[in-house]
C-alpha positions as CSV (number, residue, x, y, z in Angstrom):
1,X,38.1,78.3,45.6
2,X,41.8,78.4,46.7
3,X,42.4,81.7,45.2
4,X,39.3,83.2,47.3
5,X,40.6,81.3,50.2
6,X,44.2,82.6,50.3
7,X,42.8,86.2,49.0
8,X,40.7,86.3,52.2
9,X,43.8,85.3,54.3
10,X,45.8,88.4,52.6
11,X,42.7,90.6,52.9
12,X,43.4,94.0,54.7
13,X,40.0,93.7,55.8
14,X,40.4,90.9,57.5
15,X,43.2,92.0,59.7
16,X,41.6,95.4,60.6
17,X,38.4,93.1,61.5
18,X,40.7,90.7,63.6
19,X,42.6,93.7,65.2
20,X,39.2,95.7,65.9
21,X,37.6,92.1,67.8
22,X,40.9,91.7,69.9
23,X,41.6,94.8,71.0
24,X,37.4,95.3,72.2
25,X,37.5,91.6,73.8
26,X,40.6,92.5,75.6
27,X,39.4,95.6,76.5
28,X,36.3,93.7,78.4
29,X,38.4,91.4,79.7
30,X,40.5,93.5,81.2
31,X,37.5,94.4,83.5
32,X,37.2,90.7,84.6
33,X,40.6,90.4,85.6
34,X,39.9,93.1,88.2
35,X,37.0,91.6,89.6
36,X,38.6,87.8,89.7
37,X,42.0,87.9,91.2
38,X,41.7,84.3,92.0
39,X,41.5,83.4,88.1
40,X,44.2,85.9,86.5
41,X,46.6,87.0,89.2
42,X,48.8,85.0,88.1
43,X,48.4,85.1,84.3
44,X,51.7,87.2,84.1
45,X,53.9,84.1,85.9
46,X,52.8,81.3,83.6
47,X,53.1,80.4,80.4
48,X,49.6,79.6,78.8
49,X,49.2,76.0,79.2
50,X,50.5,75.8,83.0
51,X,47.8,78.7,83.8
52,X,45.4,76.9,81.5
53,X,45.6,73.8,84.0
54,X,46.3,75.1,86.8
55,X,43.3,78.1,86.6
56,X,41.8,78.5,83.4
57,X,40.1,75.2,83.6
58,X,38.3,76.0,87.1
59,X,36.5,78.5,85.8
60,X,35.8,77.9,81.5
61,X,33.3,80.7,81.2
62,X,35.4,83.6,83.1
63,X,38.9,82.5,81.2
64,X,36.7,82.2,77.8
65,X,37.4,85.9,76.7
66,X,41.2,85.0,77.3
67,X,41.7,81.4,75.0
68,X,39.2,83.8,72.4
69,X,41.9,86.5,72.0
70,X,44.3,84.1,71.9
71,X,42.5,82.8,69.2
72,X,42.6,85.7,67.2
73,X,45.6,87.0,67.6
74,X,47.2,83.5,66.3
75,X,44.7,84.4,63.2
76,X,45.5,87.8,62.9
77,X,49.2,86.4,62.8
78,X,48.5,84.0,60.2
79,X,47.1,86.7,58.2
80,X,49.7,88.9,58.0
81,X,52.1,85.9,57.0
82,X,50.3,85.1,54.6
83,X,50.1,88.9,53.5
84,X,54.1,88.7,53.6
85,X,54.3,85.1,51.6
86,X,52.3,87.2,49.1
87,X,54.3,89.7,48.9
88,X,57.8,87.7,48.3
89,X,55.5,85.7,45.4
90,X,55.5,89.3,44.1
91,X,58.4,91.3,45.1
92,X,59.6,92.0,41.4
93,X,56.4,94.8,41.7
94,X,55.9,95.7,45.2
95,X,59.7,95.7,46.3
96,X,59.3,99.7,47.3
97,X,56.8,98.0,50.6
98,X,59.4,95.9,52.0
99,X,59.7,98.0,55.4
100,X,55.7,97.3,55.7
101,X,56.7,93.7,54.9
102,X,59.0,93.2,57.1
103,X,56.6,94.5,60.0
104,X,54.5,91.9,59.0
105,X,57.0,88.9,59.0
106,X,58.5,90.5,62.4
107,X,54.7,90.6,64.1
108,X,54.0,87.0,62.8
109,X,57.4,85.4,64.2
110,X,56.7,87.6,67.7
111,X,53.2,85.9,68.1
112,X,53.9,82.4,66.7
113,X,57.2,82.7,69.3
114,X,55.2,83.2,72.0
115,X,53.1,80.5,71.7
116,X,55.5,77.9,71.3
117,X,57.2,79.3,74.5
118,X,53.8,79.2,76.0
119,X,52.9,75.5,75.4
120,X,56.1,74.3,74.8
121,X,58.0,76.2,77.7
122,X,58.1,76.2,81.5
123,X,58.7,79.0,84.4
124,X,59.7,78.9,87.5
125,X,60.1,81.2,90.6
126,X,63.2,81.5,92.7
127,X,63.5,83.5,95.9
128,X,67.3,83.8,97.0
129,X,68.6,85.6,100.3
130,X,72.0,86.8,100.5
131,X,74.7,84.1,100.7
132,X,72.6,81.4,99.7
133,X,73.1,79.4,96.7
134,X,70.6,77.5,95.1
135,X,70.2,75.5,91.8
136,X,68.8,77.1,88.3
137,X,66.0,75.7,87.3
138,X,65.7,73.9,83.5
139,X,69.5,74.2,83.7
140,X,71.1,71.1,85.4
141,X,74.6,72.0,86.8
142,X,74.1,75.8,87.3
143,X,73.8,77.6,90.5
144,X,73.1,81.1,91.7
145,X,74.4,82.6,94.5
146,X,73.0,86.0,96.1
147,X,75.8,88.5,97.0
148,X,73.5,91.5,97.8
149,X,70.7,93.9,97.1
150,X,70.6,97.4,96.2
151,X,68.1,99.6,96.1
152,X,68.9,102.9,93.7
153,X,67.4,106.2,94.9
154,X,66.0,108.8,92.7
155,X,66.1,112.4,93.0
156,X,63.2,111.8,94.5
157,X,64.4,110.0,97.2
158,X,62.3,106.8,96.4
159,X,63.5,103.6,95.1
160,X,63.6,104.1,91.0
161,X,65.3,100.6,90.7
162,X,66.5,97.6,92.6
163,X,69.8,95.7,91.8
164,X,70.6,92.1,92.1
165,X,74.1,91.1,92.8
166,X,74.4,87.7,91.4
167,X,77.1,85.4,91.2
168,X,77.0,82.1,88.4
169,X,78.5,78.8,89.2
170,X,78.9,75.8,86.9
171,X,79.4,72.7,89.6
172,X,82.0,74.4,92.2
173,X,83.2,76.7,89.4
174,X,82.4,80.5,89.2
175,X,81.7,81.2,86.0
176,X,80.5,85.1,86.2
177,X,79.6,87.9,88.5
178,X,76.6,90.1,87.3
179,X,73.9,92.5,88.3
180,X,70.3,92.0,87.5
181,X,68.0,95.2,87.4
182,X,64.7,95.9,85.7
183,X,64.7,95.2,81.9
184,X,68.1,93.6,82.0
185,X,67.8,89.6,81.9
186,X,70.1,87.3,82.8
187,X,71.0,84.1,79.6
188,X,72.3,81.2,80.9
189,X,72.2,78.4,78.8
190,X,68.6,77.6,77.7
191,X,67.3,79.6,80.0
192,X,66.4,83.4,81.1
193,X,66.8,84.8,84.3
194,X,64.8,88.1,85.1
195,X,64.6,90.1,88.4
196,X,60.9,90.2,88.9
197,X,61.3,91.8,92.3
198,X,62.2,91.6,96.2
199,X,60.4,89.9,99.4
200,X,60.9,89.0,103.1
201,X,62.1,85.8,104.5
202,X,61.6,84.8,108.2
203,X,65.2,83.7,108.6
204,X,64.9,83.5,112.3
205,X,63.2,84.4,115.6
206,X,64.3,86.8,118.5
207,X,63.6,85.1,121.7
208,X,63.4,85.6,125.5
209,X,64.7,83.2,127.9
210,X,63.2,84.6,131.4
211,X,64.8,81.7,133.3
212,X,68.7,83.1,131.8
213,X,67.2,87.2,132.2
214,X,67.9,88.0,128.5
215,X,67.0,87.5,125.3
216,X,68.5,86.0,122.0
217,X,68.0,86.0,118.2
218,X,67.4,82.1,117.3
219,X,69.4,81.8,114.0
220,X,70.6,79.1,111.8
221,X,74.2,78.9,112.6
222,X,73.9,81.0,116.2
223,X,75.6,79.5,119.2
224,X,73.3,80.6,122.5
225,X,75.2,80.4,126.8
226,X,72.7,78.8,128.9
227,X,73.3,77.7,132.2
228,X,76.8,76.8,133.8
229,X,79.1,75.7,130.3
230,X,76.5,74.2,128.5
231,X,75.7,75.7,124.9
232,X,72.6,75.9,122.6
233,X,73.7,75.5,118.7
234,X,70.5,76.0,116.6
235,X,71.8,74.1,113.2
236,X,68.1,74.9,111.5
237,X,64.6,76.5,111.7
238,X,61.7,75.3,109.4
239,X,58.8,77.8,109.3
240,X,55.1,76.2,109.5
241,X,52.9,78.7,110.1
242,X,52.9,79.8,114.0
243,X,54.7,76.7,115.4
244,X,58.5,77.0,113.9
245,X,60.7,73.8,113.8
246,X,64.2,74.1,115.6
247,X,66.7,71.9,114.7
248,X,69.1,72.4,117.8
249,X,72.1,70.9,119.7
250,X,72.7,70.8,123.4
251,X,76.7,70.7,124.0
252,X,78.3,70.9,127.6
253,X,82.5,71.3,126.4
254,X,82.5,68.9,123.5
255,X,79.8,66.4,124.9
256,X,76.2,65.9,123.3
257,X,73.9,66.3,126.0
258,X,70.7,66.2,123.3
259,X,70.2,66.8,120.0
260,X,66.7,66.8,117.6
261,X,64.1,68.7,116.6
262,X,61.7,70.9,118.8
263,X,58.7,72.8,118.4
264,X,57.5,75.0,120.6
265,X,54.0,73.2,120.9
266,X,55.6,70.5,122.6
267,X,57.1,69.8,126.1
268,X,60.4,71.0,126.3
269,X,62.7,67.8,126.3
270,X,64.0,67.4,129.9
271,X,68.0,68.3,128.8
272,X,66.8,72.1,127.3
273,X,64.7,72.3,130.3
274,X,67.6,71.9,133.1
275,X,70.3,74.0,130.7
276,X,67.1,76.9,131.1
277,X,66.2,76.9,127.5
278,X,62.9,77.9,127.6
279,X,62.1,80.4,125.0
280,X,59.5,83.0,124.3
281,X,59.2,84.3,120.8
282,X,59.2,87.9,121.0
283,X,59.4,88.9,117.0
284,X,60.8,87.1,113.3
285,X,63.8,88.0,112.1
286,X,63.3,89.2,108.5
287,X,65.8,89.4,105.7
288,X,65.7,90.7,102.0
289,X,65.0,88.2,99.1
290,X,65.5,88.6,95.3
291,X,62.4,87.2,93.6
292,X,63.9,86.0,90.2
293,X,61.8,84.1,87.4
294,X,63.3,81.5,85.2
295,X,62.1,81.1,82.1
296,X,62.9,78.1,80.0
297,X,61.7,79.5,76.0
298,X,62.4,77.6,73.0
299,X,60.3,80.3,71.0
300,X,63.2,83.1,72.5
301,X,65.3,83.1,69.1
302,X,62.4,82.9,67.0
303,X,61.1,86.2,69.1
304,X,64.6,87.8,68.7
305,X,64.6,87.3,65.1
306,X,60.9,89.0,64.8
307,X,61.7,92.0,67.0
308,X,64.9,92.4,64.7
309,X,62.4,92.2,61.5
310,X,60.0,94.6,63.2
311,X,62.6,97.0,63.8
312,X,64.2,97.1,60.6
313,X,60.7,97.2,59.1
314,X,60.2,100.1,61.2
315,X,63.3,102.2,60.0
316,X,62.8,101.5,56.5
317,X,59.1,102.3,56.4
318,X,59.5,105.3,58.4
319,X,62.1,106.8,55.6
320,X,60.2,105.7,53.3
321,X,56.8,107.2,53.9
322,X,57.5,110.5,51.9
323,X,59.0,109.3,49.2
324,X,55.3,106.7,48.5
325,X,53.3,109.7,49.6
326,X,54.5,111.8,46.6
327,X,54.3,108.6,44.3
328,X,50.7,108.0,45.5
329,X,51.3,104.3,46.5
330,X,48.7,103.6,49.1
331,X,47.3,100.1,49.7
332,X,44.8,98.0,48.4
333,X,41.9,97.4,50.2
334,X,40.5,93.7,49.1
């Protein structure tokens, strides 16, 4: 009974069967990714038990073609491990196959790598505009710090590329300078940093102020003349929705006349009021953001080590093809 199990696990049949099923269940499911961007949208940012719980579960039925190629992918895995466990029980006779071999141990490690990374791992999305520094996720200690971003032009004169200026700090210590641009990740520690693209930040507002006659960009930082010596310092804005939060501070030489928050739903406090503040939002001030995604894997080295199988698997088998074609070796179909 054992012996017919593990020959069905080695089976060649099997794995074609398992490889025909996934690849016609993920061809279907494909099409109900389209038609449900609320379900899979996101399936690309999450490992597969955070999108399990945070969307697979809402809707079983839709996500049910998903968890079933997962399913047999994992046993199509299985299989060709136990094709390569074979094949090492037997290497005195089948040696000359080791490049096929080796693709089969490199495949196995590459899926059983990403589901422990999956289950086991977490993600998380950072958004950085220049100058700001901000803590890495999964990586207490570290810090990134935006420098710039640089779009590269093709020949065509579109962007081909987008580069992220980064700079690393350990506690108040810089510990490297890099550039981040498709396909090139970022290890730090545990943890991998990939540019996953750019957005827009509302950093601020331009305003008028018809009782002054001009107008002024409201900016974290800026330092606005109203009337007579007094002086407007806007130390923060908080964006929620259509009615942004100004932190500000109303000076007059070195003297506090007011300081708080304001909204501009709300009276004007009578201090902002007399000094002429009275502001009408004309447009957001935008500014660049790197989107970066931090992966935290502990299936990465077991992926490294597969992809370095599956390569060498690749080279040997490819020289090798000739040389079994004129011997006649050709595989066993059980």
């Amino acid at each position: 009974m054992l012996t017919r199990l593990w020959s069905w696990f080695c089976s060649l049949k099997v794995a074609i069967v398992l490889a025909s099923l996934v690849t016609a269940i993920a061809i279907a499911g494909s099409l109900l990714m389209h038609f449900n961007p609320q379900i899979f949208a996101g399936l690309d940012t999450y490992g597969f038990g955070d999108w399990h719980r945070n969307f697979g579960r809402r809707a079983p039925l839709l996500a049910s073609w998903f968890y079933l190629t997962g399913a047999l992918i994992l046993l199509l895995a299985v299989n060709t491990a136990c094709c390569f466990i074979d094949w090492l029980l037997h290497i005195r006779s089948r040696w000359r196959k080791i490049g096929e071999y080796l693709i089969h141990l490199g495949f196995a490690l590459v899926v059983f790598a990403y589901f422990w990374g999956s289950f086991a791992g977490s993600r998380a999305q950072l958004s950085l505009r220049p100058g700001q520094l901000q803590p890495v996720a999964f990586q207490p200690g570290y810090f990134l710090r935006l420098e710039s971003i640089e779009p590269v032009i093709g020949v065509s004169g579109r962007p081909v590329d987008l580069l992220h200026n980064l700079s690393v700090f350990h506690g108040d210590t810089l510990t490297q300078t890099t550039t981040l641009h498709a396909n090139t990740p970022l290890f730090l520690g545990t943890v991998t940093i990939v540019a996953s693209g750019s957005g827009q930040q509302v950093v601020g507002y331009n305003a008028i102020l018809p009782d002054l006659g001009h107008a002024a960009d409201l900016i974290p930082g800026a330092l606005i003349p109203l009337a007579g010596a007094t002086r407007l310092q806007i130390n923060d804005i908080r964006n929620d929705g259509n009615n942004p939060h100004f932190n500000l501070t109303l000076v007059d030489a070195d003297i506090i006349l007011w300081e708080g928050w304001y909204t501009l739903q709300q009276a004007l406090p009578d201090p902002l009021r007399k000094a002429g503040f009275h502001p009408i939002i004309r447009q957001s001030l935008m500014m660049y953001t790197s989107e970066l995604t931090i992966n935290n894997d502990p299936g990465r080295k077991l992926a490294l080590l597969g992809g370095i199988c599956l390569t060498i698997g690749v080279l040997i088998a490819l020289f090798s093809f000739y040389a079994k074609r004129r011997r006649g070796d050709r595989p066993d179909i059980a």
